[in-house]
C-alpha positions as CSV (number, residue, x, y, z in Angstrom):
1,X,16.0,-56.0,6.1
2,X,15.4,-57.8,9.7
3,X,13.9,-55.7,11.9
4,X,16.0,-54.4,15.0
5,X,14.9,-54.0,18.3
6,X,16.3,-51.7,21.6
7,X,18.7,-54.8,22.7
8,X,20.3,-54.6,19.2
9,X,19.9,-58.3,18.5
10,X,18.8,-60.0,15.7
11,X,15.5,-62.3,15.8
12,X,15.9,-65.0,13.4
13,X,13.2,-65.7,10.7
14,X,10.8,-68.3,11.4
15,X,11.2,-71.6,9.7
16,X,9.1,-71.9,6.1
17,X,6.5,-74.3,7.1
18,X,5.3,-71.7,9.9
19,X,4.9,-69.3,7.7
20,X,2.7,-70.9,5.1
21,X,0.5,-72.0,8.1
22,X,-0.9,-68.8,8.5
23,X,-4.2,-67.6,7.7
24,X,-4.8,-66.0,4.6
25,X,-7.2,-62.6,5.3
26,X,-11.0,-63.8,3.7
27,X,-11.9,-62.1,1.0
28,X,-15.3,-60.5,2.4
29,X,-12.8,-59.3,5.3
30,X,-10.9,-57.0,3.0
31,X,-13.6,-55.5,1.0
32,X,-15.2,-54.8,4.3
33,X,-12.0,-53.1,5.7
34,X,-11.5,-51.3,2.2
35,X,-15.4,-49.6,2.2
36,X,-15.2,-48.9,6.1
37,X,-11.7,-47.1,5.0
38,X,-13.6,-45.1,2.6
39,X,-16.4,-44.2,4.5
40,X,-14.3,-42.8,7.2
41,X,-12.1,-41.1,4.6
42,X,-15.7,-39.4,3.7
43,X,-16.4,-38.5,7.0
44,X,-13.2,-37.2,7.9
45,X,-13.6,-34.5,4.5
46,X,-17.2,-33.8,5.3
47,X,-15.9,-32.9,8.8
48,X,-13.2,-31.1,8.1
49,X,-15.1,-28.9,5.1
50,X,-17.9,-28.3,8.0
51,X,-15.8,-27.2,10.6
52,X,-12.1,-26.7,9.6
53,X,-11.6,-25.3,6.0
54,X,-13.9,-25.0,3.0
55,X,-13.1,-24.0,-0.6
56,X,-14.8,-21.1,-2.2
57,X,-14.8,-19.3,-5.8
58,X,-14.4,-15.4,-5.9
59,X,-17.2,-14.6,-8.9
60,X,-16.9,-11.1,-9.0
61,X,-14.6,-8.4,-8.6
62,X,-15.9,-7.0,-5.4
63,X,-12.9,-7.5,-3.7
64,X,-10.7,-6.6,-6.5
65,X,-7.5,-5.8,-6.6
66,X,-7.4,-8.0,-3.6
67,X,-9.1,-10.8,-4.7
68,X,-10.1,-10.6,-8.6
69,X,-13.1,-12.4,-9.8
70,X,-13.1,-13.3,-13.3
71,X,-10.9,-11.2,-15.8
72,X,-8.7,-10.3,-18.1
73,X,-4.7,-9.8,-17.7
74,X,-2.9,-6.8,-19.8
75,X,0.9,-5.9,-19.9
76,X,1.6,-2.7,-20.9
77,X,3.5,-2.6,-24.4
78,X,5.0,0.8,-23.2
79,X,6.2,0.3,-19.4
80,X,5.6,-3.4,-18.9
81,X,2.9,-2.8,-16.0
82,X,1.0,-5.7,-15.3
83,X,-2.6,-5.1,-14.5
84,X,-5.9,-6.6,-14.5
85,X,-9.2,-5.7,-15.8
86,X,-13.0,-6.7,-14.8
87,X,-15.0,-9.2,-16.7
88,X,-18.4,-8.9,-16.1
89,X,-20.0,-12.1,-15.0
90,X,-22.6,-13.2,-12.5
91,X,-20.7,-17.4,-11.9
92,X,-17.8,-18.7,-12.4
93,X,-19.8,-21.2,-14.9
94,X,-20.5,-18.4,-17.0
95,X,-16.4,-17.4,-18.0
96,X,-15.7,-18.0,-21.4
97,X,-11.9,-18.7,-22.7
98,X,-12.2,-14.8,-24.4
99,X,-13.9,-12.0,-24.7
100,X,-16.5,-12.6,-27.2
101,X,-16.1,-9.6,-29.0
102,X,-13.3,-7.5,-30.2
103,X,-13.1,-4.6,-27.5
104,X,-14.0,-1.1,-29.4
105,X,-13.5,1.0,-26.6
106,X,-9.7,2.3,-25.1
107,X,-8.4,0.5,-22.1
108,X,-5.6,2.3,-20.3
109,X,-2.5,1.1,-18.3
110,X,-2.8,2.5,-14.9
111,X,0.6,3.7,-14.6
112,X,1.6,5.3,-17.6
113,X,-1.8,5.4,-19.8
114,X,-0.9,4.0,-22.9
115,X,-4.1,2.1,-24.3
116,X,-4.4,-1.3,-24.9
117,X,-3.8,-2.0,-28.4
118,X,-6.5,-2.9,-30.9
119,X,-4.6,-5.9,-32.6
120,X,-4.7,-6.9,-35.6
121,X,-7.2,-7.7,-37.9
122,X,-9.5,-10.7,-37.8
123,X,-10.8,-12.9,-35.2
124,X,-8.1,-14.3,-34.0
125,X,-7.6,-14.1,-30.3
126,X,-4.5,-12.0,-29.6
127,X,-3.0,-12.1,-25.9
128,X,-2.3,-8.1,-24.6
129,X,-5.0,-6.4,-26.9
130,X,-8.4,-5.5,-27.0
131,X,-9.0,-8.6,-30.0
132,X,-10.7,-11.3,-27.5
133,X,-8.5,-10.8,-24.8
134,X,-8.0,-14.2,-22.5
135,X,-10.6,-13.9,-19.9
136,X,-9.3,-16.1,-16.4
137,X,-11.9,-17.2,-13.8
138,X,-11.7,-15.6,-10.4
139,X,-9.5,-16.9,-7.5
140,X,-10.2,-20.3,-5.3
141,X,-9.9,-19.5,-1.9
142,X,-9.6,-21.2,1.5
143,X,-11.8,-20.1,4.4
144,X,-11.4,-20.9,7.8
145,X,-14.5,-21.7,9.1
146,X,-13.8,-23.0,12.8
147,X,-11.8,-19.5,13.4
148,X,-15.1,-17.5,14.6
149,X,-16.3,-20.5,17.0
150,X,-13.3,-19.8,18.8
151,X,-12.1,-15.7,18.6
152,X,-14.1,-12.9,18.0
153,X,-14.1,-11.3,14.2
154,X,-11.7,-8.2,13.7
155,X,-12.1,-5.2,11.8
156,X,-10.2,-5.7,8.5
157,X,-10.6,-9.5,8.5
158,X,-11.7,-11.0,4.6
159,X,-15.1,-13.0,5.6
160,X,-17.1,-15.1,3.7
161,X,-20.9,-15.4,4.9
162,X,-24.6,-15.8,3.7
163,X,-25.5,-12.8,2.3
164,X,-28.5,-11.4,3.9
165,X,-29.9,-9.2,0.8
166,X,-30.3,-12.4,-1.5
167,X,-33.1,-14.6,-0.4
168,X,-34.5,-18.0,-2.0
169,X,-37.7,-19.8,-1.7
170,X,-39.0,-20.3,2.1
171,X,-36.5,-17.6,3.1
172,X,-33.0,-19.6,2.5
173,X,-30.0,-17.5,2.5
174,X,-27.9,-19.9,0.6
175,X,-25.8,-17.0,-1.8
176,X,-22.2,-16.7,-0.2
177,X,-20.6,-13.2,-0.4
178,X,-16.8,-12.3,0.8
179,X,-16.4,-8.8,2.2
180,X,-13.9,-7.1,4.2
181,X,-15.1,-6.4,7.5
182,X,-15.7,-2.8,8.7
183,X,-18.0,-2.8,11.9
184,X,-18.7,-4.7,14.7
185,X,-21.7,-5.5,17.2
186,X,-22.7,-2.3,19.1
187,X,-21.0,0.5,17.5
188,X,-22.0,3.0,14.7
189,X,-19.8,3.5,11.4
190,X,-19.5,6.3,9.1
191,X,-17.4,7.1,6.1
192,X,-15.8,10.1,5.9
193,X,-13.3,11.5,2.9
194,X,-12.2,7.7,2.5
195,X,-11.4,6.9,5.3
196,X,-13.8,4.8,8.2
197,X,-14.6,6.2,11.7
198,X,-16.6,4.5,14.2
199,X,-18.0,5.3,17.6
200,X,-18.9,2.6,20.7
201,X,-21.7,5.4,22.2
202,X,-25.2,5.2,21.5
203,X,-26.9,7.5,19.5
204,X,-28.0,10.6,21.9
205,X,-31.7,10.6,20.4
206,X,-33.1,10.8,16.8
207,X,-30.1,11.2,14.3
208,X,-32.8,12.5,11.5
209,X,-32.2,15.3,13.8
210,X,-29.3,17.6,12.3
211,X,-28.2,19.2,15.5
212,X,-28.1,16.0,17.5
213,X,-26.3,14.0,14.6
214,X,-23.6,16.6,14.9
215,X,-23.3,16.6,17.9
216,X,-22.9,12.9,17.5
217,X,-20.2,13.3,15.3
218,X,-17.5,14.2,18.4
219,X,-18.1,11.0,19.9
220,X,-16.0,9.0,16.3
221,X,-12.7,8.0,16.3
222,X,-10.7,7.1,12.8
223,X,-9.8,3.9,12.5
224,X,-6.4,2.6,11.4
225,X,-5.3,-0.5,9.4
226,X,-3.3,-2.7,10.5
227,X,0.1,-2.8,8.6
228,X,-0.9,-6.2,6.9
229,X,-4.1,-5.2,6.0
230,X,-2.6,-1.8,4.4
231,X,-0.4,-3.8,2.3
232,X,-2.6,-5.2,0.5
233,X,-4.9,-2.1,-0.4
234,X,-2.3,0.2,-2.0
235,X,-3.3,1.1,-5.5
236,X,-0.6,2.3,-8.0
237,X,-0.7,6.2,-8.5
238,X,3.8,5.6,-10.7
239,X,5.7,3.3,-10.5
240,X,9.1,4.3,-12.3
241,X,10.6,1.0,-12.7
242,X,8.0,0.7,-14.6
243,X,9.4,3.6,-17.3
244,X,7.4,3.9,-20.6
245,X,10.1,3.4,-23.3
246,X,7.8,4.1,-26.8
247,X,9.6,6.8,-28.5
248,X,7.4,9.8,-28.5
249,X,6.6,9.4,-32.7
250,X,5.9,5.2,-32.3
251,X,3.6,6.2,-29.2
252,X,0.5,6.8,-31.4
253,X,-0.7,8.5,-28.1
254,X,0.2,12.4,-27.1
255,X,3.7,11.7,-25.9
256,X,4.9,10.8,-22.1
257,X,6.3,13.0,-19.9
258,X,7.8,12.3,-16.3
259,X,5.7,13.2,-13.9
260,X,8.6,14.4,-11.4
261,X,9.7,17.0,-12.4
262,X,12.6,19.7,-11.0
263,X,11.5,22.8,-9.0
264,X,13.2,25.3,-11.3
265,X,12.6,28.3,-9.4
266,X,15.9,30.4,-9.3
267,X,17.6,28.1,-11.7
268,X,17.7,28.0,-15.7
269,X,15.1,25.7,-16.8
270,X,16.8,24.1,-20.3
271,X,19.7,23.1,-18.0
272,X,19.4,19.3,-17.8
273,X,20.4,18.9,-14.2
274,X,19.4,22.2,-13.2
275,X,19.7,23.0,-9.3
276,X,21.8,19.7,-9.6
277,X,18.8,16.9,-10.1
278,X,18.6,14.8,-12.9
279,X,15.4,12.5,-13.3
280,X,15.9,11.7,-16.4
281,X,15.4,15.3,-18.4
282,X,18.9,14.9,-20.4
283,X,17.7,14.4,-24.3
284,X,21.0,12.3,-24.2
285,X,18.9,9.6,-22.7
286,X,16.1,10.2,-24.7
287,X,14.4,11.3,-21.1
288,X,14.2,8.7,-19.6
289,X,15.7,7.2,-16.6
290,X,14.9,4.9,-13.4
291,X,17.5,6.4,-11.5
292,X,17.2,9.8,-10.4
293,X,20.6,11.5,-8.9
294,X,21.4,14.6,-7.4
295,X,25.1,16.2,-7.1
296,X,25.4,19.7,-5.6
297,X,28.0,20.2,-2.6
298,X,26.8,23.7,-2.1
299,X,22.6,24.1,-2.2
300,X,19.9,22.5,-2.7
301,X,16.8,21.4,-5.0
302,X,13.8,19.8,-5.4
303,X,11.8,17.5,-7.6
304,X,7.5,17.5,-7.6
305,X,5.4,14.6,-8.3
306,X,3.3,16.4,-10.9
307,X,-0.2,14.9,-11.3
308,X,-1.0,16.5,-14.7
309,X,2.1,16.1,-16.3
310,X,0.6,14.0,-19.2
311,X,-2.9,14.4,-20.4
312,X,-6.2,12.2,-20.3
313,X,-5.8,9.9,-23.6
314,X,-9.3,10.3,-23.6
315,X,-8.7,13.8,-24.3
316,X,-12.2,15.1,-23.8
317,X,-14.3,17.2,-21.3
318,X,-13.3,19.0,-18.3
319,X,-10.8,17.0,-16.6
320,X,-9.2,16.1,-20.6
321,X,-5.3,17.3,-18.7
322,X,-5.9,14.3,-16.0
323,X,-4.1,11.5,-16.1
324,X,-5.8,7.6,-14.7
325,X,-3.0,7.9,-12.7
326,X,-3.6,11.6,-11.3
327,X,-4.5,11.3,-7.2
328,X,-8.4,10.2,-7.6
329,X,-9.9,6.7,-6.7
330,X,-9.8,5.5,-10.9
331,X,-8.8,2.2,-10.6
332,X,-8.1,0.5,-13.7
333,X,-9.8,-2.9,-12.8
334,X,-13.5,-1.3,-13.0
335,X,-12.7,0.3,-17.0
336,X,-15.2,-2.5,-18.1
337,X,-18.6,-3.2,-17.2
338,X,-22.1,-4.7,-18.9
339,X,-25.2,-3.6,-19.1
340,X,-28.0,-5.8,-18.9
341,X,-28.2,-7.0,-22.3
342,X,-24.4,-8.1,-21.6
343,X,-22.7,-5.7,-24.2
344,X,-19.0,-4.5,-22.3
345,X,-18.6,-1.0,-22.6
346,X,-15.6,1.1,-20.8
347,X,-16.2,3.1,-18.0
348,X,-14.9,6.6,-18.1
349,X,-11.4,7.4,-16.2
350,X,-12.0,11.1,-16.3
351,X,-15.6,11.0,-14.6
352,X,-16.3,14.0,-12.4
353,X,-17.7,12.0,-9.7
354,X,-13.8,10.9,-8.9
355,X,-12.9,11.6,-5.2
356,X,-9.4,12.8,-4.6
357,X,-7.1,10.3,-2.5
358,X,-4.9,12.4,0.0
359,X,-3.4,9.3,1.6
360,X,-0.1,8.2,-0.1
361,X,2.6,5.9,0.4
362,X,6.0,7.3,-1.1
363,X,9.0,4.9,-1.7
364,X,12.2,4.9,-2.6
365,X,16.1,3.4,-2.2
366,X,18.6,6.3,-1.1
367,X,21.9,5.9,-1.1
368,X,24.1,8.9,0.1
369,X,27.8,9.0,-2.1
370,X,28.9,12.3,-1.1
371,X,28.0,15.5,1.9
372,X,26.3,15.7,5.0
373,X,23.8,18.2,3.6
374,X,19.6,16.7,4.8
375,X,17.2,14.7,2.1
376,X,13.8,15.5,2.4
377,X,11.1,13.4,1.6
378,X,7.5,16.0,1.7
379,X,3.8,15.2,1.8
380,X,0.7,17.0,2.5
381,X,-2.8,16.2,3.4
382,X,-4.8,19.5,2.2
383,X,-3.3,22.4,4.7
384,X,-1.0,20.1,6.4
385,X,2.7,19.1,5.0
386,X,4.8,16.3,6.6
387,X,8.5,16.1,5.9
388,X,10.6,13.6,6.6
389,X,14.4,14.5,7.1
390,X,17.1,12.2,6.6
391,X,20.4,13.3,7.8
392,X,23.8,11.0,8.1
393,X,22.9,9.1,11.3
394,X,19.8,10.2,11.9
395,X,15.8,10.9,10.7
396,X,12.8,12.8,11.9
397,X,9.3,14.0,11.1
398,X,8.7,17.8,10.9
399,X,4.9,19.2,10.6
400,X,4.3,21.9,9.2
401,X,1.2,24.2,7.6
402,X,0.9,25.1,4.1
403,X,2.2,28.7,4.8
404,X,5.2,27.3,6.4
405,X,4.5,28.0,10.4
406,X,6.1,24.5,12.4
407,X,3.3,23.1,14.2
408,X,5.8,20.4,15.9
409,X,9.2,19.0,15.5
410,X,9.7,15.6,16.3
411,X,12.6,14.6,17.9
412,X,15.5,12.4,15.8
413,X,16.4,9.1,15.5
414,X,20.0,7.9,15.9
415,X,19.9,5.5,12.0
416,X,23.8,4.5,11.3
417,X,23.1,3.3,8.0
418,X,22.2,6.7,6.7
419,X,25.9,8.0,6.6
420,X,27.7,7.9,3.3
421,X,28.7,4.5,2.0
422,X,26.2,2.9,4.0
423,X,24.9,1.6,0.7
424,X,20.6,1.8,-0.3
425,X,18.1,2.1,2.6
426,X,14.8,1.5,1.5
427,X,12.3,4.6,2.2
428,X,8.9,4.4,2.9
429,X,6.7,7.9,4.1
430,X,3.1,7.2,4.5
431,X,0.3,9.5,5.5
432,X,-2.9,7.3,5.8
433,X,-5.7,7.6,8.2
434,X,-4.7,10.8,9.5
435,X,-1.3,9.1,10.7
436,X,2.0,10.0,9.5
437,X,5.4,7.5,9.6
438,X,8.6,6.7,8.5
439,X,9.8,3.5,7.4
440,X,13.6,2.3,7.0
441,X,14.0,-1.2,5.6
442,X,10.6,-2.0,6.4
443,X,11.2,-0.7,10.2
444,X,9.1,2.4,11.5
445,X,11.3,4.8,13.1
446,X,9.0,7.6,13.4
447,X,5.4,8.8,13.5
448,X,2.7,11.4,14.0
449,X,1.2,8.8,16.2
450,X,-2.0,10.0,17.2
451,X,-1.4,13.9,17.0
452,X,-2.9,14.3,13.7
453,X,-5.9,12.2,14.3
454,X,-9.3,14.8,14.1
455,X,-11.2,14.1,17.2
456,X,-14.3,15.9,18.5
457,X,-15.3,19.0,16.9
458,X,-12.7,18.6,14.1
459,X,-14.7,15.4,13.0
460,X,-17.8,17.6,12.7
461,X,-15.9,20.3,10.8
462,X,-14.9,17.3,8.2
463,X,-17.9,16.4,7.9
464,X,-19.2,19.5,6.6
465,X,-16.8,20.1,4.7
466,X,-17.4,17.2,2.7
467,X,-20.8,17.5,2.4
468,X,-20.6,20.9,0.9
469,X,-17.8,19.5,-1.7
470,X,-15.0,21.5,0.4
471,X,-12.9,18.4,0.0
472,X,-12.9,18.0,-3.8
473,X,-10.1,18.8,-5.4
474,X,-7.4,19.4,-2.6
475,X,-4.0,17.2,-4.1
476,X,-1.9,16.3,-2.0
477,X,1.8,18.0,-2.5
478,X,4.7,15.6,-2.7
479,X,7.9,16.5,-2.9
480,X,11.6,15.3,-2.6
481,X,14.8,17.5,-1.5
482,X,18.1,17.2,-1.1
483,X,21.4,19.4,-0.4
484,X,24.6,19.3,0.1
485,X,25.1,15.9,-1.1
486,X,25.5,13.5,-4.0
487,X,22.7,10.6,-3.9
488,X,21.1,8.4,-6.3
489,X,17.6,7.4,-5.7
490,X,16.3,3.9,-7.1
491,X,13.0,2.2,-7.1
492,X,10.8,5.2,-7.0
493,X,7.0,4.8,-6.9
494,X,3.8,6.7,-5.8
495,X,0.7,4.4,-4.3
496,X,-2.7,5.7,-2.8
497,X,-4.9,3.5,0.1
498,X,-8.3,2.6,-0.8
499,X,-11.0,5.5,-0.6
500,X,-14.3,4.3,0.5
501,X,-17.1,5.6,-1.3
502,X,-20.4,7.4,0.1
503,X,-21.2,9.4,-2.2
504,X,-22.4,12.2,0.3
505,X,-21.0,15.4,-1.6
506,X,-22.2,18.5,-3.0
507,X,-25.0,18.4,-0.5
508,X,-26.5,14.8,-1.5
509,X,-27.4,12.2,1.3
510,X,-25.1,9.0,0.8
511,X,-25.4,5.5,1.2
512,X,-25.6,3.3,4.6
513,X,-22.4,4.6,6.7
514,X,-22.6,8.3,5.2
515,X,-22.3,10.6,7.6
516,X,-26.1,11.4,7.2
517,X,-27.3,7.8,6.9
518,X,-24.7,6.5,10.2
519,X,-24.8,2.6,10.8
520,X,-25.9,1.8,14.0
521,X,-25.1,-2.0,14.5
522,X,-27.1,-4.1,17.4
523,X,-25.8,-7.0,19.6
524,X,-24.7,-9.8,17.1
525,X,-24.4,-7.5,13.9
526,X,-21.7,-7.0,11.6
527,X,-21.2,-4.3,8.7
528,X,-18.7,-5.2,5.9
529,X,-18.1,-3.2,2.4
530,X,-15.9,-4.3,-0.5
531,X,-12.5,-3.1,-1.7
532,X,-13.9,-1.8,-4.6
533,X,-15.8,0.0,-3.6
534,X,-17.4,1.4,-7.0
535,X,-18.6,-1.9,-8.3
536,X,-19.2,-3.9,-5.2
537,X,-22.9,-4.7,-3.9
538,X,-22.5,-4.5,-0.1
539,X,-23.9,-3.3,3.4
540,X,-24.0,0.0,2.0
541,X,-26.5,-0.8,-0.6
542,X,-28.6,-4.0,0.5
543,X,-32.2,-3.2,1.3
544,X,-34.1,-6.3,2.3
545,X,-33.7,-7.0,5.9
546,X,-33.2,-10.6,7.7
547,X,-36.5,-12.2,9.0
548,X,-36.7,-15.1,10.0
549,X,-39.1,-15.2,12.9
550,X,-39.4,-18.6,13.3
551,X,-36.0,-18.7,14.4
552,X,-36.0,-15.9,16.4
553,X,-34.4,-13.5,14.0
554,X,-34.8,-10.4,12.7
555,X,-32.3,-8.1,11.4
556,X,-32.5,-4.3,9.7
557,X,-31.2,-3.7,6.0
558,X,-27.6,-3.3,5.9
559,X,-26.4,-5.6,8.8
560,X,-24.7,-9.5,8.6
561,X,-26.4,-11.5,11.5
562,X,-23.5,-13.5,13.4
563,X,-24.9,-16.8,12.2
564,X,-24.7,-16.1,8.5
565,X,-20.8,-15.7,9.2
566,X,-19.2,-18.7,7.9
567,X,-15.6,-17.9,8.3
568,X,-12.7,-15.9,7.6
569,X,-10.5,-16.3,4.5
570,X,-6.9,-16.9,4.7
571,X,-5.4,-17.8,1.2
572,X,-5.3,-18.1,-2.3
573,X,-4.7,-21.6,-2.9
574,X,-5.7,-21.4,-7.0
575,X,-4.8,-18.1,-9.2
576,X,-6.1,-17.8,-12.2
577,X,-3.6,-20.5,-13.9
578,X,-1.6,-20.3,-17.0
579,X,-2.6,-22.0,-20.2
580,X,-1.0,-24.9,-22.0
581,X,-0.1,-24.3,-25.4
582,X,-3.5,-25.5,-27.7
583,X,-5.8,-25.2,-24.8
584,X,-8.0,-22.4,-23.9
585,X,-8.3,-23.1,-19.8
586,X,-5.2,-22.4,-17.4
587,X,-4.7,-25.6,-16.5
588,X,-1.0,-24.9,-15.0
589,X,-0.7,-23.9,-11.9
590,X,0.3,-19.5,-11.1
591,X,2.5,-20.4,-8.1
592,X,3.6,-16.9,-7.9
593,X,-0.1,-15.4,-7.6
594,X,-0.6,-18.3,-4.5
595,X,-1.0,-16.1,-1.4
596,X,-2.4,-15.4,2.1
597,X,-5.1,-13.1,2.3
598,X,-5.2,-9.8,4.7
């Protein structure tokens, strides 16, 4: 096709024998064109690894369930929940296809319990059982690296950097580490009950000192996560789509019960939808159901999210009622690990050194049929109880004390799509980091704010309390209500936030960041922990310090140096990929497990 210029007219071709009177390009010319192409290609991919974006491997499961290093995947054969479990290796190089050996130990599904199965006999690798389970290498990441040259690092940002406890020959830090970061240059971080507090005032004299560390204490503030950062740390505690269907005698198990259960206080308890609930009790249904209704036009009832509704399948020792999935920090990815001679052996779901999780995350899709009568959605956080109230048009926050005195009523929000007919609303009450809200369709329209924040004294209280074990033990109530109405509710699950670990209870002295052991971070110093925070090696553990005094450096145990960050990772660009029929790597690509990173 002729070219066309602006004019719009067409330039005839030049006669034949001009053409062939041009030059043909010389032959050195073109190889010299081709190679300087080449180089520059290199240049421009050395550059752009150096200073734009760089591809990592995630090794370990550190940073699991965020970012999973290698592993293996299960689907529970009774409720369908996917999950994944640690593998224990030191590199990526070292991940076989399967698990050498046949796994003689129980591995549990985190949302209903059932164990994996054995499979059957032989040698034969069998997907979804403990017989050589597929093991999948860890994520490949993208970091970007120019990010810190030109904004400062965040709390809650995923960093990669040199880790500064793992030291080669002539003092090279050439080990990379990814951690989420927690603390930033110039202020002091502790962990308390989970959650992280931090204070930007200097240390009033020798913290070794009990009276002046307490005093100390009243100058912390908790720290919230940001919304996208929150997202990705809920763990599972039930999700009911996800409803075991094993028929009591096939479930080689003790048999399932629903954890929510009906209040039947006043009403007759054999009654299938006694005080007009029904979560799935009728034996017509063989007891099951993912749709809980409730149809009473004249009073009210409740259902309770019962922790020990089902006991431990391990079925031994103190805690043998507790289910993974009562409120503690088990977290199903950490039931393997290796000792040193690299035999796998399960790690114990029922260990008494489990911290309860008091912050929760309760969802659920309402949809009002009938009545103007309120539903109520309850949580508490030890003597504290939040309750959400949902009436047609409107929705507020009530808080309350465990003996039922109102500490403060918020005022209500005008919501049109809560009348009847208004079709499902998605619900979402969260109390986490002392803050509690109220979602509708993903919107918040109401919250604590700040009121419930401790501050001053009420820190040092906390404190003590946890160091004395006070804490231990104190479940959180939660709790749904209706009246006056008939309502379905759809899509109902339970989730708990991340609970950092200090181990500073029943009087011990914890790791780096305990209350007793505070992080007190100079200029240029970072302090960054895991998400899992039982098996990952981070600030709170490392020992050697930075020194490198011929470059002017010298940094305490327990801190990142701001030139050993390398950047901040933004996305999962290769999930652990699926394999081709035959072949024993996942060579195709998981384009649904592709994601950015928060």
């Amino acid at each position: 096709m002729p070219d066309v210029g602006s004019d719009q007219r067409a330039v005839p071709a030049p006669p034949a024998a001009m053409a062939d009177a041009k030059p043909r390009p010389h032959p050195e010319g073109s190889v010299k064109d081709t190679v300087e192409s080449i180089l520059v290609a290199f240049i421009l991919a050395f550059v752009f690894r150096a200073f734009v974006v760089e591809a990592f491997v995630i090794p370990t499961g550190s940073m699991a369930p965020t970012l999973l290093g290698a592993h293996m995947h299960f689907t529970c054969a009774d409720c369908g929940y996917k999950y994944t479990v640690n593998y224990p290796t030191g590199s990526d190089l070292s991940v076989p296809p399967n698990a050498p050996q046949k796994l003689n130990f129980g591995i549990y599904c985190p949302n209903c319990g059932f164990s994996v199965p054995a499979g059957p006999p032989g040698a034969q690798p069998v997907p979804d059982t403990r017989n050589q389970p597929p093991v999948h290498y860890g994520d490949r990441i993208l970091v970007l690296k120019y990010r810190y040259l030109i904004a400062e690092p965040q709390r809650w940002d995923v960093v990669v950097f040199k880790a500064p406890d793992v030291v080669e020959n002539a003092a090279r830090y050439t080990t990379n580490y990814i951690k989420r970061l927690i603390g930033r240059p110039g202020e002091s971080v502790m962990m308390v009950d989970g959650d992280i507090y931090v204070s930007t005032a200097k240390p009033p004299g020798d913290l070794n000192d009990d009276l002046i560390r307490r005093e100390y204490y009243k100058s912390f503030n908790i720290q919230s996560k940001p919304n996208h950062a929150q997202e990705a740390l809920w763990r599972v505690v039930y999700d009911n789509d996800h409803l075991p269907h094993l028929a009591d005698n096939i479930r080689s198990q003790t048999p399932w019960r629903q954890p929510w259960q009906i209040d039947t206080t006043g009403t007759v308890p054999s009654a299938p939808n006694a005080n007009g609930w029904n979560v799935g009790q009728d034996p017509a249904v063989n007891g099951r159901t993912r749709v809980f209704t409730f149809s009473n036009s004249a009073a009210g009832g409740t259902i309770r999210f019962n922790p020990d509704a089902n006991p431990n399948p391990e079925g031994a020792g103190p805690s043998s009622r507790r289910q993974p999935f009562a409120m503690t920090d088990f977290l199903a990815y950490d039931q393997v690990r290796s000792n040193r001679e690299g035999t796998l052996f399960a790690q114990s779901m029922v260990a008494e050194e489990r911290n309860t999780v008091t912050d929760l995350r309760l969802t659920c899709f309402y949809t009002r049929q009938a009545g103007d009568g309120a539903f109520d959605m309850t949580m508490s956080k030890r003597s504290d109880v939040f309750v959400a109230r949902l009436t047609p048009g409107k929705a507020q926050i009530i808080w309350k004390r465990e003996n039922g005195d109102t500490v403060k009523t918020y005022p209500p929000v005008d919501l049109p799509g809560l009348g009847v007919g208004s079709g499902p609303v998605r619900l979402d009450l969260t109390s986490v980091d002392y803050r509690v809200s109220l979602r509708v369709d993903g919107k918040e329209v109401a919250s604590t704010g700040d009121d419930f924040k401790p501050t001053g004294e009420a820190i040092a209280r906390l404190v003590e309390a946890e160091h004395l074990g006070r804490l231990a033990g104190a479940e959180p109530r939660v709790e749904m209500s209706a009246e006056r109405q008939t309502c379905k509710l759809e899509h109902v699950s339970l989730w708990r936030d991340l609970f950092y670990v200090n181990d500073e209870s029943k009087g011990r002295i914890g790791k780096a960041a305990s209350p007793r052991n505070i992080m007190v971070l100079g200029d240029d110093e970072f302090f960054v922990m895991g998400d899992n925070p039982w098996i990952s090696y981070d600030a709170r553990a490392w020992e050697k310090p930075v020194e490198l005094a011929g470059e002017g450096l010298e940094v305490a145990a327990g801190r990142v140096p701001r030139r050993f960050l390398l950047g901040k990772a933004f996305f999962v660009y290769w999930p652990a990929g699926y394999r081709p029929p035959g072949l024993s790597w996942g060579l195709i690509p998981n384009f649904g497990e592709m994601r950015f990173i928060h």
